[in-house]
N, C-alpha and C positions, 0 to 999 in steps of 0.2 A: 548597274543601278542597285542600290540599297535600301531596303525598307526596316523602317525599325518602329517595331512595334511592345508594346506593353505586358503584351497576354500571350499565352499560348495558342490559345482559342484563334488569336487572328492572325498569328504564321500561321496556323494550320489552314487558315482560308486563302491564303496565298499561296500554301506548298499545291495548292488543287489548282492551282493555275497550267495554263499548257508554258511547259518546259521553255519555249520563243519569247514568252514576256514572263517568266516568273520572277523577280528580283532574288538577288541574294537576303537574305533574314536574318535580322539582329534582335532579340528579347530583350528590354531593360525598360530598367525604371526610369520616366521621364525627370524625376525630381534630382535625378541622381546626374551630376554633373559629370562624375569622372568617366563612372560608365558609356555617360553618353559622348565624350571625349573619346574615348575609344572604338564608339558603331561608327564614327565619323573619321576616323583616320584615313587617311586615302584617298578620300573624294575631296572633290572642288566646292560645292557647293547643297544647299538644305533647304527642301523645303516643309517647310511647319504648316501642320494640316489638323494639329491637335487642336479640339476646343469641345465645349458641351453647349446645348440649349436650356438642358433641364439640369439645375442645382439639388442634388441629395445630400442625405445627414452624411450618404459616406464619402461625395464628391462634392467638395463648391467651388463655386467658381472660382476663387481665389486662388487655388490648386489646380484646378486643371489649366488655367489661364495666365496668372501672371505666374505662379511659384515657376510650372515650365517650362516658361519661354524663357524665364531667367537662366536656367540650367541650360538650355537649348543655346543661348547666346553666349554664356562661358564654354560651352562644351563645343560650339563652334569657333571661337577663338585659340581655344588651349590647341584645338586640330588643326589649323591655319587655314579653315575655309575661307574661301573668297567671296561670298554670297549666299545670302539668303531670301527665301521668300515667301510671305505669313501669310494666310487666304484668312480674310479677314471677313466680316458682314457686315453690309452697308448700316448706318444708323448709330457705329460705335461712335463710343466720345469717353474720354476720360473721367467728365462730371456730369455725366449720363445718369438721371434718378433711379434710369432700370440697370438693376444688378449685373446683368448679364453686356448690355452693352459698355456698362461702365466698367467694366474688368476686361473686353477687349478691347478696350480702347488701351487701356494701359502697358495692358501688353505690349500692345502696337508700340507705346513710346522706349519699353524697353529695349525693341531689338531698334527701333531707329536710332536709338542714344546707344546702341553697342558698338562693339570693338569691330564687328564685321559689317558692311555695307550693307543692308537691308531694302527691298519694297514690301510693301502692304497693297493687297490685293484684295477690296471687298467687294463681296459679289452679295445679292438675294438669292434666292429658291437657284436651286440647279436641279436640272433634269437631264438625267442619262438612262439610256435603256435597260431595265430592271433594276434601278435602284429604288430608296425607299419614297423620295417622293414621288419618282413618275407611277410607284404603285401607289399610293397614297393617292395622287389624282386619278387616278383611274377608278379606285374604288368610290371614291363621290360621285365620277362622270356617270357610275354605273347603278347607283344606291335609287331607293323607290323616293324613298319621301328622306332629305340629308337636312340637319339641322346645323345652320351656318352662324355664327358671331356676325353680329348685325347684318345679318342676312347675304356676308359674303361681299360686304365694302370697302375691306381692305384692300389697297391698290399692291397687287403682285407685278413684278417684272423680268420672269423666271430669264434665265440662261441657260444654254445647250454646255452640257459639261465637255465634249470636243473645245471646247471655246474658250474654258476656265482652263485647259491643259493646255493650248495654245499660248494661253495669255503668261502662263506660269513659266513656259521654257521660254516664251519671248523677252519675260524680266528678267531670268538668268543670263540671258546674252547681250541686256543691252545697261552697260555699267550705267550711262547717266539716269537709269532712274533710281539707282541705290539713292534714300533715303525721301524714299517718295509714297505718299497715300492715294493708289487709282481709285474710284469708285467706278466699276466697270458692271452692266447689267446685259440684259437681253435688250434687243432692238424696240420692244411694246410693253407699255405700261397698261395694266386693266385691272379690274376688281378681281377681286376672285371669284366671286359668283359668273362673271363671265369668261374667267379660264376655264372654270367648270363646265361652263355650256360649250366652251370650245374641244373640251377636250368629250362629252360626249358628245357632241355633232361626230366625233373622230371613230369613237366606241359604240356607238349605238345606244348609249343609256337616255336617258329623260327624264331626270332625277326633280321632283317636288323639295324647290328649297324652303325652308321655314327657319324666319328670324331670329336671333335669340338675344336678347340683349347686351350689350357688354360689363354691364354694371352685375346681374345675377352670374354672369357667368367668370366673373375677376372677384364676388364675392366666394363662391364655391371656391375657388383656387385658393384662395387664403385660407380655408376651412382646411381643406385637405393637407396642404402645407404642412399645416401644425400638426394632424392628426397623423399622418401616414412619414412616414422615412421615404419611401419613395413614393410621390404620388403620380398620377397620371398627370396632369398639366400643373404647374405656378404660377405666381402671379408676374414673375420675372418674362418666365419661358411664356407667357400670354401677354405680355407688353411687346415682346420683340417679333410673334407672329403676325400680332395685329399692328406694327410699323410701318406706316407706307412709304412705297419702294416705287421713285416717280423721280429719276434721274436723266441726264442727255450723257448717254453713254459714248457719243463719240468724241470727245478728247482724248482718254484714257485708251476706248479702242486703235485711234489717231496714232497715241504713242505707241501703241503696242507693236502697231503695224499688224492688225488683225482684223476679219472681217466677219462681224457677226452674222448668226444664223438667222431667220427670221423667226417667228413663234409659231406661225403655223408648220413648219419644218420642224421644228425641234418637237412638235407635238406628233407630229407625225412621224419622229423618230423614236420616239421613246412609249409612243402607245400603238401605233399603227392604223392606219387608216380601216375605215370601218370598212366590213366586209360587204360584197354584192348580195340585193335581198334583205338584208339585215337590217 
């Protein structure tokens, strides 16, 4: 296995891996087609995991997203891969008004319309143990008083990341879905105000939620926008948060031949069940 990354910064987070799963490490520039022709020699097949939420003056999404995949899908051709597969998030569209989904959607039609066989795999929220958002929910489950966007009514439908790796080497091995869009979720759709509450019934917190509108808080993000090179949220990256995520995830699981986890499992795997006493 081959991992090709960007930065230095993140071989180096790799090379701290134990020796049994570390991949071999490739540094190159994503835009760079021939280089990336050459991290790809050898192997069978790629899967694309590149993309961003939040747009800055020094990354947009046009860049991170269509430039490339485009490079990714010559650079998979010129190496004679036989397969690819692009972890996509649910809500893209090509004429999508929000920036963010509208630039992976097109991505998406780049590699389906490439020279190498392609699926698309979009998923919502993943959660896996110690990554960012199972800390992320964890610090809301655990917060005194947490200020939610319309008080936490966006409909979430997280997914146990076991599930999304499943689902990833089941589309390398099965050719008929080359050129196919799963929308693949977790087995429960809920607000998020009530993942929150699920997820401290699990932690022990009892967090006081307070509403906050969507309209002050998509104004601020415009403000910021203009003002900051990087800011803390957009008004892009706060259209695709607040997306609801209200799919029947079993057809896509169906093909996959996978069997999702439930949410209280996956909650319980990525935060841990609350302790005795506590």
């Amino acid at each position: 296995m081959r991992a090709l990354v960007r930065r230095e910064g993140a071989a180096e987070t790799l090379r701290a891996l134990p020796e049994a799963v570390r991949p071999e490490i490739v540094v190159a520039d994503y835009a760079d087609a021939r280089a990336l022709a050459r991290a790809c020699e050898g192997c069978r097949s790629l899967v694309h995991l590149v993309g961003i939420l939040k747009e800055t003056a020094a990354t947009r999404y046009t860049q991170a997203h269509e430039t490339t995949t485009s490079a990714l899908g010559r650079a998979a051709a010129s190496a004679g891969l036989e397969r690819i597969v692009y972890l996509s998030i649910l809500g893209t569209d090509p004429e999508s008004r929000n920036a963010c989904l509208r630039s992976k959607g097109r991505a998406e039609d780049i590699l389906l319309k490439g020279a190498v066989p392609a699926t698309v795999l979009r998923v919502p929220m993943v959660l896996g143990p110690g990554d960012i958002a199972s800390e992320a929910l964890r610090r809301q489950a655990r917060a005194g008083t947490l200020p939610l966007v319309r008080g936490g009514a966006t409909k979430e439908q997280p997914i146990f990341a076991d599930d999304v790796v499943e689902a990833i080497v089941s589309s390398l091995a099965r050719p008929e879905l080359a050129g196919k869009r799963l929308d693949l979720a977790g087995p429960e759709s809920l607000s998020h105000r009530a993942l929150v509450q699920r997820a401290a019934a699990l932690v022990g917190g009892s967090p006081r939620i307070v509403s906050v509108p969507y309209g002050v808080v998509r104004t601020l993000a415009r403000i910021l926008g203009r003002l900051l090179a990087n800011p803390p949220v957009t008004a892009a990256m706060l259209g695709v948060l607040e997306h609801d995520d209200d799919i029947d995830p079993q057809p896509a699981a169906s093909r996959l031949g996978i069997q999702l986890t439930p949410l209280e499992e996956t909650l319980r795997n990525c935060l841990g069940a609350k302790e005795e006493g506590s």
